[in-house]
C-alpha positions in Angstrom: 31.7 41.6 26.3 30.7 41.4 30.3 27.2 41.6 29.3 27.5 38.1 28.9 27.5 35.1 31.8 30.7 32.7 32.7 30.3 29.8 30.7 27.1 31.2 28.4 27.8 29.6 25.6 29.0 25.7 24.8 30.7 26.6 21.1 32.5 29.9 19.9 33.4 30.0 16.4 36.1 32.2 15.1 36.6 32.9 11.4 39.1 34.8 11.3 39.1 37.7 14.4 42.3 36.4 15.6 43.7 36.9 12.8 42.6 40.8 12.7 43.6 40.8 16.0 47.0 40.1 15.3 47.2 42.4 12.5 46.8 45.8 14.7 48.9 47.9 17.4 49.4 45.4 20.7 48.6 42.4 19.2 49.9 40.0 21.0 48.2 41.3 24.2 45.2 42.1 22.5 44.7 38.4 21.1 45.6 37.0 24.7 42.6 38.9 25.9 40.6 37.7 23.5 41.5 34.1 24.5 40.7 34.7 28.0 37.3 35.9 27.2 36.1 33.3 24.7 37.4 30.9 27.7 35.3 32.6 30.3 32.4 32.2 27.8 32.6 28.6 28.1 31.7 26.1 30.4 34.8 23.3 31.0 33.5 20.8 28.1 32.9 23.9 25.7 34.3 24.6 22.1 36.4 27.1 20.6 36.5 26.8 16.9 39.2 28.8 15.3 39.5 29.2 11.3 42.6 30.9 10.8 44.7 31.5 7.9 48.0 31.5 9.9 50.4 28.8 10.4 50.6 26.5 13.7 53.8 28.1 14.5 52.6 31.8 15.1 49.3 30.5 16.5 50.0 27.6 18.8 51.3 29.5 21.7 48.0 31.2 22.3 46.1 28.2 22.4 48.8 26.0 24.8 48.5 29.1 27.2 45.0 29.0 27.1 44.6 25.6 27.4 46.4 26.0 30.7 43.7 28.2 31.8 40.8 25.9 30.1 42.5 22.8 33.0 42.6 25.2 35.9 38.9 25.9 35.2 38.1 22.5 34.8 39.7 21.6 38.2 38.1 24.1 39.9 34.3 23.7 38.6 35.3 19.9 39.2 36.6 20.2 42.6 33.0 22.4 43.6 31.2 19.5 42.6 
C-alpha cells in the first residue's frame, strides 16, 4: 500500500480483513502489519473502524499495541506544531 500518503485518509473501515488475516500462515505478524499501516494511513484524530466476528479476547491485543503507536504519533505531530 505505499502508493498511498501518511495520514491520506481520516476513516478506514474494516469488515472483516483482520479476520482473514488471522486465518492464514503468520498471522499474527501479518495482522500486526496490517495495523501499522492502517495507522500510517491516518492522521492523529483519524478512525479505524473494525467489524469483526471475533471475540475481545483474541482481538484486543492488536488494538492496545496499536494504540500505543496511534499516542506516539500524536505526540510527535503535536510536538511539530
Amino acid at each position: 500500500m505505499s502508493e498511498f500518503h501518511h495520514s491520506e485518509f481520516n476513516v478506514v473501515i474494516d469488515k472483516g480483513t483482520l479476520d482473514s488475516i488471522l486465518c492464514g500462515d503468520n498471522s499474527v505478524p501479518n495482522a500486526e502489519k496490517m495495523m501499522q499501516e492502517i495507522y500510517r494511513l491516518l492522521p492523529s484524530k483519524g478512525v479505524y473502524i473494525c467489524v469483526t466476528y471475533g471475540d475481545e479476547e483474541h482481538r484486543s491485543s492488536f488494538f492496545v499495541n496499536i494504540y500505543i503507536i496511534y499516542l506516539e504519533k500524536s505526540r510527535l505531530e503535536h510536538e511539530i506544531r
